[in-house]
N, C-alpha and C positions, 0 to 999 in steps of 0.2 A: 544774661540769658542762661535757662539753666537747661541740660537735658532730659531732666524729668519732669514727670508732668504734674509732676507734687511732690513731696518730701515724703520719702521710703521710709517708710516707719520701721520695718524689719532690718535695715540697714541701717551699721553706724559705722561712720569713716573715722578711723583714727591718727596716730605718727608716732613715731617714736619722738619725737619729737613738737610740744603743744603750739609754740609758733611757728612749725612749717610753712611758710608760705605757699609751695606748691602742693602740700597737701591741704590744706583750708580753700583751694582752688579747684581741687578735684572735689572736696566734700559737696563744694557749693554748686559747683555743676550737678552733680547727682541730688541738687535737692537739699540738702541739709543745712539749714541756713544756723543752725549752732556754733559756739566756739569750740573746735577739739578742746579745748583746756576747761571749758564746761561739763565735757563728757569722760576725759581721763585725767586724774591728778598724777602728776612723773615726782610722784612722793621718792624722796633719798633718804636714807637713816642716817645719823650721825655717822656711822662707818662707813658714807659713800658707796653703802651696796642700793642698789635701783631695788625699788616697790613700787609701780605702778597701781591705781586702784579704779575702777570704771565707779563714777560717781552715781551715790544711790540717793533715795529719799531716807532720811536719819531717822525719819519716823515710822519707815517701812520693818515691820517685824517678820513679815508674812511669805516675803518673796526672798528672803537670804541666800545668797549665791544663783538665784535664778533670773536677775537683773536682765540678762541676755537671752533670757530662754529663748527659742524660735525666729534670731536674730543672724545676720550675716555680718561680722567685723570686717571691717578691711583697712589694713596696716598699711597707710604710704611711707616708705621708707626713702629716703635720698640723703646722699653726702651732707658735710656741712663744715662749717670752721670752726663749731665749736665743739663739736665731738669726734672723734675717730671712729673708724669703720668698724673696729673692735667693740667698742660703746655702744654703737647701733645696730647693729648683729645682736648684740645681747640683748638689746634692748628690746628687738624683734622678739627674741623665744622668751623672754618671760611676760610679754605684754600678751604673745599668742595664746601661753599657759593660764593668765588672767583670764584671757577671754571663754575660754574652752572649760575654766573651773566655775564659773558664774554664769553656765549654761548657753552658751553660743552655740549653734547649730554649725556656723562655717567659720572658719577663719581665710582670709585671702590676705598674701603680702603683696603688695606693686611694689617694687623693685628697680626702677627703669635701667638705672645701671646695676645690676646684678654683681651684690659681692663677692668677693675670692673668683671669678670668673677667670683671670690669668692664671690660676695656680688649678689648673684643669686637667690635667696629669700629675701622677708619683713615680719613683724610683724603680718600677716594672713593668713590664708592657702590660700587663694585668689592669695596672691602673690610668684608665683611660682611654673611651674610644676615639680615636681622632680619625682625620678623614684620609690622613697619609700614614704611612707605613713607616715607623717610627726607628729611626735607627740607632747606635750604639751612643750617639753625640748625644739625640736626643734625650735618652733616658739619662746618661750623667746632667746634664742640666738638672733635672730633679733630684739628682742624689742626696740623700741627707735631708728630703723638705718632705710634709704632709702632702696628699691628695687632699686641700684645705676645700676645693666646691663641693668635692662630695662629704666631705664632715659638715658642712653650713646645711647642705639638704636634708642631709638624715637630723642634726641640731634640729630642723626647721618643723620637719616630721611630727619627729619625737613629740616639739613642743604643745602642737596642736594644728599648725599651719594646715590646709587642706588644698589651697591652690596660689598659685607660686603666677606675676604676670611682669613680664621685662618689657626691654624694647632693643631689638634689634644684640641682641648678643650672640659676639662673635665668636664663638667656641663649640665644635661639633658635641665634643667632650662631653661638657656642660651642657648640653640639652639634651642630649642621649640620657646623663646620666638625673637629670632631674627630670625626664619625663617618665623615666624607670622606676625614682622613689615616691615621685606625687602619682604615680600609674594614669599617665595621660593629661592629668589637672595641671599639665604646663601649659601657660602661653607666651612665647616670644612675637611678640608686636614688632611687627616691621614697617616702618614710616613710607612706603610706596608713592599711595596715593595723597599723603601730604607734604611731598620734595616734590612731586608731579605737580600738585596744582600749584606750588608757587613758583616751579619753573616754568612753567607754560603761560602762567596768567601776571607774572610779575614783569617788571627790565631791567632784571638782571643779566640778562642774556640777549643776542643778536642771532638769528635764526632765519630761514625762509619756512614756508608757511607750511611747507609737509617735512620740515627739520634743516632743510640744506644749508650746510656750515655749521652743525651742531655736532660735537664728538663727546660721547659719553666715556671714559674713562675707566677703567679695573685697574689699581695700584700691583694686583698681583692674584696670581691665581686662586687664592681664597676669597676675596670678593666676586670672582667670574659670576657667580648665578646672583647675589644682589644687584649687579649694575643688570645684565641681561632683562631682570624683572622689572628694573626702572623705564631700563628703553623698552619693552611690553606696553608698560603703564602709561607710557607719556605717550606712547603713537603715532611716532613722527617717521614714516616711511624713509624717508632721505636722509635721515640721522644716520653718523658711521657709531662702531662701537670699536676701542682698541683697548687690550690689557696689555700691562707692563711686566715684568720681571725683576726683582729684587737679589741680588749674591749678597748675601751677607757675609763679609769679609774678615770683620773684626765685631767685638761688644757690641757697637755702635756708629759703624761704619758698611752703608752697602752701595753696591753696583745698578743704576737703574739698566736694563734694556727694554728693547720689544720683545714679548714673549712671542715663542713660533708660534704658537697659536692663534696669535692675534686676527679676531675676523677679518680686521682691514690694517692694512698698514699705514705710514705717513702719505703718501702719494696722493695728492691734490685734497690735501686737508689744509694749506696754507690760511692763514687769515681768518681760522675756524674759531667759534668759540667752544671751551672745553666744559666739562664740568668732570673731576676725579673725585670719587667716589669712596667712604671708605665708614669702615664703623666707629672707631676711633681713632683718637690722636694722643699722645703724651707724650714726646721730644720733638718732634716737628721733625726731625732731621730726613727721613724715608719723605713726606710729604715734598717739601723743599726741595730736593733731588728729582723726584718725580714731576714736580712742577717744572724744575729747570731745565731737566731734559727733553721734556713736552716743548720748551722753548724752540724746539726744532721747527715747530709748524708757524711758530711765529702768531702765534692766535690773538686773536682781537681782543678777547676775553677768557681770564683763567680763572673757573670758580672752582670752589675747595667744597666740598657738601661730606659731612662726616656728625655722626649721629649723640656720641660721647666725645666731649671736648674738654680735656685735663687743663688746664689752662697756669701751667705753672711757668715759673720764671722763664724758664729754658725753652720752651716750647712756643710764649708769647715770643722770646725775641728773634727764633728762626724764624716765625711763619711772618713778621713784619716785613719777610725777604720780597721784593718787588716783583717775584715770579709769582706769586699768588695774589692775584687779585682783587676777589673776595674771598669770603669764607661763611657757608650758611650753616646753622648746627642748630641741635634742638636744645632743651633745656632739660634733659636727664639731669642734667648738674648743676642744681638752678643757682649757684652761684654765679654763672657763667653770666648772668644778668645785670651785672653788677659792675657799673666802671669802669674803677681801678683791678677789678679782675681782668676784666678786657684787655686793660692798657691801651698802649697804641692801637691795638689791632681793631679798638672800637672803629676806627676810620672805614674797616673792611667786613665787619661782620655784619650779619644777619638772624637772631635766634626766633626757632619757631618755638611756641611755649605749645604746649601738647595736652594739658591739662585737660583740655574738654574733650580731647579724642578717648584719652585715660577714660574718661568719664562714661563715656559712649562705649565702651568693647567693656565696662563695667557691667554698665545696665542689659550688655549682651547675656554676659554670661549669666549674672545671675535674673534673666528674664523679665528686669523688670521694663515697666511702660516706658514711654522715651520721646521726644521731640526730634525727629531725629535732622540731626545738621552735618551736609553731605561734606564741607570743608572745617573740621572743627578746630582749628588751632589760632591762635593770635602771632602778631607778629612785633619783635623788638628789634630797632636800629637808633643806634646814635646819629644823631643831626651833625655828627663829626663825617658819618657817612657820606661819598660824593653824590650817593642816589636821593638822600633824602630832600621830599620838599615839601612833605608835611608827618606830621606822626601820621601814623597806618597802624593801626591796631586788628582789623579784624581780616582776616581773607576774603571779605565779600566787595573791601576796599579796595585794592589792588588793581584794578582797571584805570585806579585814579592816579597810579603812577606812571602810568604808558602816554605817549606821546610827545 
């Protein structure tokens, strides 16, 4: 099913990479039923320098360098195994220069996980607005590094890029400062309404019918207003909300508590199911801990819901810790799809694939026509899964896992 209502002519979806699979996923939602690798050759010279080239008609004399005239590109960008972040970064600003010198009207990158995003400050308080008051610690952490998110934006700029679309990036920093250099043409997509409908409408979770026994979770007081807006979204009056607190004590060593702020505390949350909440993950260790200490309530059910999931060695074999019970993530990193990427933790995982939603705040922005589908993402679980009892691909299925 696709979300347009014909194939945008004006619009051509590209990658830096031609077998993207989740970019060939977002194209074909929006209509384009082309191979990207039809429409861009990722020509290499002998010296390993990248020439992309948007393919033309060999016969065409007439239209040179105006292939894209009155056309919107749009760059899906995401991780991969076979190139580094380095590679695809680059590959973004000369692919957007391509497109902008052979007459593109827009350039747009999707980004879902936004690069250099952790290197979101430099070595002076100058560099970087963040949402705390930055103290002496902090800035030696940066000493001696680049403010590398704000060189990728202005890089991004420069090249041609006109609008910049993430999902859910955790960095005040980084949005301040790319909504400053694209002047507003930022959008950070936040998965709300598609963790809401699959915790409401899936069984993943044990609840009473206006929330009771349901506790939504804050790891820490920088997620406080994403969880908040979750428990908004989902509308479950009797639902509690508690956030945690983090001491970081060492490199890679912290303290969990109850934050004082916390709206509720543990008291008659026994038997609860949780859901902790977070934008990423990449050593599991804060997660683990937070899960473990949650153990106080003794919860019936402990889900993990986190939006970017790194998934590397270290990480897989924390979260396999039997305090986390599931884990649902989306597929910003569409490797995460895959297996042996999984590992064990295929047993516990749940990924939403987002690709139609991408699709749908596409056709937003750039206005065009749409079918529009009010739950747009699919779903992946391994049959290693204890929930699974049949494959579930779409969210309109999901009723057909209850009972």
């Amino acid at each position: 099913m696709t979300l347009s209502t014909g194939q945008a002519t004006n619009v051509v979806v590209v990658s830096n990479s031609s077998d993207n699979p989740f970019a060939i996923d977002v194209a074909y939602a929006m209509g384009q039923h082309e191979d990207i690798a039809d429409l861009i050759s990722m020509k290499q010279f002998m010296n390993s320098e990248f020439c992309p080239r948007f393919i033309s008609d060999e016969a065409d004399f007439d239209n040179i360098g105006r292939k894209l005239k009155g056309k919107a590109v749009i760059i899906v960008s995401t991780g991969s195994h076979v190139k580094s972040r380095q590679e695809l970064a680059m590959s973004n600003l000369i692919i957007a220069r391509a497109a902008k010198e052979n007459g593109a009207d827009r350039v747009i990158l999707v980004e879902p996980d936004l690069f250099y995003s952790a290197q979101d400050r430099g070595p002076h308080q100058s560099l970087g607005e963040t949402s705390f008051e930055r103290d002496i610690q902090d800035v030696k952490k940066f000493d001696g590094q680049p403010f590398t998110a704000k060189l990728y934006a202005q890089l991004l700029k420069l090249s041609g890029v006109d609008t910049v679309m993430t999902i859910h990036n955790h960095s005040d920093s980084v949005q301040k400062m790319f909504t400053e250099v694209f002047e507003g043409d930022f959008h950070n997509l936040i998965p709300y309404e598609i963790y809401a409908h699959y915790l409401l409408n899936s069984n993943i979770l044990n609840y009473g019918e206006d929330g009771e026994g349901l506790v939504l979770c804050a790891p820490d007081k920088g997620a406080r207003d994403f969880v908040k807006e979750m428990f908004k979204t989902l509308g479950l009056s009797k639902a509690k909300f508690i956030m945690l607190d983090k001491d970081r004590t060492a490199e890679r060593k912290v303290e969990i508590t109850l934050h004082k702020e916390s709206e509720h505390t543990f008291d008659g949350l026994d038997g609860a199911s949780i859901v902790l909440f977070d934008d990423m993950v990449r050593t599991g260790s804060t997660v683990v801990k937070s899960c473990q200490f949650l153990q106080q309530i003794n919860p019936e059910r402990m889900v993990f819901a986190v939006s970017h999931f790194y998934a590397s060695d270290e990480g897989r074999e924390r979260m396999a810790h039997p305090a986390i019970g599931e884990i649902l993530t989306l597929n910003t990193l569409p490797t995460i799809l895959n297996r042996d990427e999984q590992g064990r933790l295929r047993k516990k995982m749940v990924v939403l694939k987002v690709e139609k939603w991408l699709a749908q705040e596409l056709c937003n922005i750039l206005d065009l026509p749409q079918t529009h589908e009010p739950n747009p993402y699919k779903i992946d679980m391994s049959s290693k899964n204890p929930r699974f009892k049949r494959k579930i691909w779409f969210s309109e299925e999901l009723s057909e896992l209850k009972g």
